[in-house]
Structures are given as C-alpha cells and as structure tokens.
N, C-alpha and C positions, 0 to 999 in steps of 0.2 A: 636282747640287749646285753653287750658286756658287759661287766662288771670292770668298774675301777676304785681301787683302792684310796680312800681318801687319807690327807694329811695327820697325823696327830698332832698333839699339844707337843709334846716335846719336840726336841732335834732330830730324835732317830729314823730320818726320812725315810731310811732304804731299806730298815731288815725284809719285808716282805717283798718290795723288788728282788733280794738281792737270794731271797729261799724261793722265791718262784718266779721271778724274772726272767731268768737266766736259767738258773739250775734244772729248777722243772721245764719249762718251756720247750731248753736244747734237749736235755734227756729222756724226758717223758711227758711231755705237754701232746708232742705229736708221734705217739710208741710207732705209730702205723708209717709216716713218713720215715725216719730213721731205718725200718726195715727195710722197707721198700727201696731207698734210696740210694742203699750201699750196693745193690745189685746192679752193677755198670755194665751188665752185659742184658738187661730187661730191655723190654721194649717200649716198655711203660710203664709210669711211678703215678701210685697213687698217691694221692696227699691231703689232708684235713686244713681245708682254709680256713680265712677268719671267721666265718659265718657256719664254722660248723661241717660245712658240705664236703662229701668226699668224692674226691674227681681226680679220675685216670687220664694222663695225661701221657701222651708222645715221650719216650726217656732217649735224651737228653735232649730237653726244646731247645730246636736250632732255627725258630720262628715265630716271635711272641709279637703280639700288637699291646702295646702298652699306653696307658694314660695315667697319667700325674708325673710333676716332676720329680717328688718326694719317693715313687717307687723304682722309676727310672734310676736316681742316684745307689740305692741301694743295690740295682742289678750291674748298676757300672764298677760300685767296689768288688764284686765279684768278679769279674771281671768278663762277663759277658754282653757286655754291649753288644756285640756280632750277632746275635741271637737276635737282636728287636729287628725285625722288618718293618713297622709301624708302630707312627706316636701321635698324639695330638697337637692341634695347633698350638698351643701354648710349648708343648718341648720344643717344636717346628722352629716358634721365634726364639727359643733361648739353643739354637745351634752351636753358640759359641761353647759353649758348656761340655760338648760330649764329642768325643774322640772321633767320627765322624759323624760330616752332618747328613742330614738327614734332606729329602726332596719335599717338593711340594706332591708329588703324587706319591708319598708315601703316609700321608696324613690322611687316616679314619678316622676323625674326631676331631669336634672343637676342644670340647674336653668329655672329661669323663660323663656325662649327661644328659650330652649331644651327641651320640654315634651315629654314624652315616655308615648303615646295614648294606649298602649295596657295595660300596667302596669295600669295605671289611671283609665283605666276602671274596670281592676279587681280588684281595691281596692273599686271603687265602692262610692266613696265621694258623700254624697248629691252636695257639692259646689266646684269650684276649684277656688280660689282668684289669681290672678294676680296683676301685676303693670301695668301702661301704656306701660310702652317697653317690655315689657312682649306678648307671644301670644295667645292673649286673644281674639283675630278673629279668627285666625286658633281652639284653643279648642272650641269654642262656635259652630263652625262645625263640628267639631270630636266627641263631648261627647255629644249634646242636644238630637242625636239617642237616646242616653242609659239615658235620663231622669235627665243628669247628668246638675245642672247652672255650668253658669260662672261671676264669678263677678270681677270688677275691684275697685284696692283700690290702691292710690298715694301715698305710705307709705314715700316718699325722700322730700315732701316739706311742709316747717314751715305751708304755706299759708294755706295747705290744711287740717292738722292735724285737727281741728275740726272735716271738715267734715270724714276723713277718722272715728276717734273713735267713730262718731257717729253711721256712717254705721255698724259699726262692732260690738257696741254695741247693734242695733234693730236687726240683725243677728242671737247674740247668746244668746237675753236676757238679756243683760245687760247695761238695758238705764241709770239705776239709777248712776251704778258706770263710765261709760263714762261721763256722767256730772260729777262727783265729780275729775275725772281727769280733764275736760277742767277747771272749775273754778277754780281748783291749777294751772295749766299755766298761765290763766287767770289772775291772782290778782300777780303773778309777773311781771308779763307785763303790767299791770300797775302802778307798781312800778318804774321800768325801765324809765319807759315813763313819768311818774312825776321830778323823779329824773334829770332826762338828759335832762329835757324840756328846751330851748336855751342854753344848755351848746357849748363850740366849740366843733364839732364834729376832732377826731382824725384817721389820715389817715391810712388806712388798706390796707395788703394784705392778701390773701385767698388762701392757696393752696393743691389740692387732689395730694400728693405726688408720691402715686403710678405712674398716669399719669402725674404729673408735670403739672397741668392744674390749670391754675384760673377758677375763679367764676364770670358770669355775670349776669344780671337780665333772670330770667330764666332756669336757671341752676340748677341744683340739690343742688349743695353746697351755693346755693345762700340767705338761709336763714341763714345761719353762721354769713353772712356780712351782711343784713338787717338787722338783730333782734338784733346785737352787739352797734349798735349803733353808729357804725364808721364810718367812710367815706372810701367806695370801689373803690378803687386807679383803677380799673377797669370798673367800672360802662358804661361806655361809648364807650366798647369793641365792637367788630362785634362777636366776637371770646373767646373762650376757652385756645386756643392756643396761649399764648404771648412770645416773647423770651426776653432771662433771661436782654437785656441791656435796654428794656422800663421797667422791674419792676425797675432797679437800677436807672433810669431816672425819675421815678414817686417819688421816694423817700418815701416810706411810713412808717410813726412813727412807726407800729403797724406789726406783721407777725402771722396769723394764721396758723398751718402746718397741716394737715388731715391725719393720719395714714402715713405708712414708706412702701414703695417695699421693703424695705428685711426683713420686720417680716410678721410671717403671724396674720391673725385676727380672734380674739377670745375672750371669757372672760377672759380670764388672761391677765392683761396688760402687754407691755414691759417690758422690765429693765432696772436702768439705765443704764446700760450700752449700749442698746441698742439705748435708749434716747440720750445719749450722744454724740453716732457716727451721727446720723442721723443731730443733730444739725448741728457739724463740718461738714455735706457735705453742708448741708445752708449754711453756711457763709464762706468757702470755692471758691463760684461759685466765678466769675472772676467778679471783678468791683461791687459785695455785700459790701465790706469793709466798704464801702462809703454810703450805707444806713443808714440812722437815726436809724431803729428798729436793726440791727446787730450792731452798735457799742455803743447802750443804751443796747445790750440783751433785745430786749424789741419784744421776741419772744415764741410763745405757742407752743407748738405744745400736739395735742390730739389723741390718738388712736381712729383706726377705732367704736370701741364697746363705747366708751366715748364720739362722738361728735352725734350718728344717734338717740339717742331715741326720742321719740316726735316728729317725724320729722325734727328731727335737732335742735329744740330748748331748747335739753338739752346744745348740743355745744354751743347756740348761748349766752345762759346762763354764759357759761365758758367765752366767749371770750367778753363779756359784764363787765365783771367781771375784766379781765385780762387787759381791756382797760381801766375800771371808777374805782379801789379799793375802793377809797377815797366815790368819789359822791352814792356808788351804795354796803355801808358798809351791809347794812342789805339783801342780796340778798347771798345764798348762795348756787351756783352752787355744789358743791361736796355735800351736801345734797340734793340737786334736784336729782341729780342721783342714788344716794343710795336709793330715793324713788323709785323712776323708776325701776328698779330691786330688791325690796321689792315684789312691789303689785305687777311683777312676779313671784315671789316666790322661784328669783335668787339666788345664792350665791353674796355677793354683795365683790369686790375685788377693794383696796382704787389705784391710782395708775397710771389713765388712761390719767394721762394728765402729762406736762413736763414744770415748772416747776409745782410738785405736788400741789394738795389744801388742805384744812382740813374740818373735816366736820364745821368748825368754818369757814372758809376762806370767 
C-alpha cells in the first residue's frame, strides 16, 4: 500500500510535497531509472514502477499499449504520442483529444480491467501500462510468454505525479522534457505554499458527481482537497460514501463538484446550459439551502477533462484559485491548463470549469 501524506491543521499544505515530491522523486526516488535512462545508446532501461517492480524494458519504446486517459495525457506532454500503438475503448471514444486518432482495430481494452489477451498480443506492444486497479498481475501472466513488459503508472494521484512523468519519461526518452514539466508544477507550488503560509485555511467540500462520493485521504480525488489549500470537511472520514445531511451538518464555505452523470466526458466541455442544471440539482438537495458555500454561490464545479491532468493538480490549481483569488492573484489556473494540452499537441477548448476562468484569471 502507498503511503499518502495526510493534511495538517495548519496551511502549510506543501513542505513535504515540495522535499519529496518533486525533489526526491526526480532525483532519487528512482536512483536506478536516472542511470539507466541517460544511456541513449542502451538497448534497454530498467525502471522502478509504482508498485515497486523492476522491469527492463525495450530503450526507447517505440510501441506501448496503453490504458487510462489520465496516463495517456501525461505521455502526450512528452511528447510521445507516436509511440502508443494501442488504447482502450474509452481513449478510442475520446479521439478528439489526441493528435491522431486512433482505429477501432487498435483497441485492447475496454478499459484497464478488461483486457482482451488475444488482441494484445497481436498487436504486439513492446509495453502494456496500467494503473494500480488496473490488471496488471493478470497481464504480467498472459503477455511475459510473448516477450511482451508490463509496467505500472498511478496516473490519479497529485503525490505520485513526479514519479509517474518520470517513469515515463526514462521509457520513451524523454528525461529532459519530464523535468521541465515537473519544475513548472513545481515553482507554483511553491507559490501556493508561500502565499497561503498561515493564512485561515477555508472549509471544503469535494465531490465525484457521477458517483456522489467525497474525497478522503487516500482517494483518488484527494489531491483536489490537499493541494487547494482548504480544509477537507471530510478529512476524518472512514468512508467515501457520506450522506448528503452530515455534508449539510459540516457546513463547508467552499464546494468543489467533479464532472456531471449526465454529460458524458471529453474534450469538449459542457455547456452552460449543462452547467447550469447540474448546479440547480446541488442546491436543490434537501437541507443544502442552509450551507454557507450554496447561499454565498461559493461553488466550482470542473469537468471531468479540466480537473485530471497532472494528476489532478491542474484541478487542484483551479480550486486553489477559486478558494484564495485575492492571496494567490498571480497563479493562473486556466493557463496552467492550456499548457497542459499544448505540450500535447491538443486542441486547447476554454470552458471546462463553472463558473468559467480566463487565461488572465
């Protein structure tokens, strides 16, 4: 099990993101990767994935089968898209998204939990990338016959993103530009973290709509509520699962909403219209009226494709933002994103959050 670092009482969110975040992670979290990786003329880079494992893998994969969209984006800021031979159906339907699309007979996978072994192996990937919930025990049985790795990357949390771009940059060759991504995370997060240093921290709530689930240490969406800066009206949960009269009982200043169950998710954001209704069933719920952040409107909410890049710390970006204006003027989330799908070589679509920001915001 990983370890994640929980919230303190104070503001100072970041010191130990920011001593071993980053610092350790890129420098020496993976000593073994680093070496290995600077040698461009190898045949093959070993590297320490998320789970520990060390696996030698083809230098420089120029053949990955990959699933989720969250690690997918990450390979695109690097700028090896060219490299994925295979995705899942879920990248399959969001084609709009990536610099070319992709076929229907290039799909092994519904998603990462569904692999389809026989497809996979006729396409033949040097690499198949997973997530941890992903089954990346079951392929590392099925596929290591046919010569094929398997590698694991945690593409869903703040904590991990160093490590993940690093991995992924000693992979496909590109150490140089995975450092120049983590040092732009980097140097606003310690912005953040200067700025908000004993300020009052402001009470939040966090919620993955589709499932109506909070966030608690640990959780996937739990770098939204770390890295914002607020205080997670949840924090102290057993559970995901809270019903709706302890969040109206918590009271919290602050609401972050995570994508909508009735739009689906893609690069195109909502509309407002779409935006609009979703709000109305927020503040709709029974005994909401009475919360601080519904009768301030003092509520985000972020499409699925607007809160996941970086690991989440494009959102946390947002909701940092949406929380501090004032303290935290020179941070600007809606250009963090436009980067972000830049150096993939997206179409970049303004739009993905409610109420909207500017690239000035």
């Amino acid at each position: 099990m990983i370890q994640r670092v929980r919230l303190q009482r104070g503001i100072k969110v970041f010191p130990v993101l920011l001593c071993l975040f980053f610092s350790l992670m890129l420098a020496a979290g993976c000593a073994d990767q680093s070496k290995s990786g600077q040698d461009t003329s190898a045949a093959t880079v070993t590297v320490t994935d998320c789970m520990g494992r060390r696996v030698e893998i083809p230098y420089p994969v120029t053949r990955a089968a990959v699933s989720n969209n969250y690690t997918m984006e990450m390979i695109g800021t690097l700028g090896a898209w060219d490299a994925v031979i295979a995705v899942d159906f879920d990248m399959y339907n969001n084609n709009a998204a990536w610099s070319r699309p992709y076929t229907r007979d290039q799909v092994f996978a519904r998603n990462q939990r569904n692999v389809n072994w026989e497809k996979t192996i006729e396409l033949d990937p040097q690499v198949v990338i997973l997530p941890d919930n992903g089954v990346w025990q079951e392929a590392e049985e099925k596929l290591s016959p046919f010569g094929i790795k398997v590698l694991v990357v945690n593409p869903y949390y703040a904590d991990e993103f160093a490590k993940d771009i690093e991995i992924l940059g000693n992979i496909f060759g590109k150490q140089e530009r995975a450092r120049e991504i983590a040092d732009y995370f980097t140097e606003r997060m310690e912005y953040i973290e200067k700025r908000l240093q004993d300020k009052p921290r402001r009470k939040l709530y966090v919620e993955y709509n589709p499932t109506e689930e909070t966030t608690i240490p640990g959780d996937f969406f739990y770098g939204i509520a770390k890295y914002s800066g607020g205080e997670n009206i949840f924090d102290d949960a057993k559970s995901i699962h809270v019903n709706r009269e302890e969040t109206a009982k918590r009271d919290p200043e602050y609401m972050v909403i995570i994508s909508d169950k009735e739009v689906s998710c893609n690069i195109v954001p909502p509309t407002e219209k779409q935006y609009e209704a979703l709000l109305a069933r927020i503040k709709a719920r029974p005994g909401w009226d009475e919360i601080a952040a519904v009768k301030e409107n003092h509520i985000l909410l972020i499409s699925m494709t607007g809160h996941e890049g970086a690991g989440k710390l494009v959102g946390a970006f947002y909701a940092a933002k949406f929380l501090y204006p004032e303290e935290l003027s020179e941070l600007h989330p809606e250009a963090v994103f436009k980067q972000w799908v830049d150096w993939q070589g997206s179409p970049y679509y303004p739009g993905h959050t409610y109420p909207a920001f500017s690239l000035e915001d």
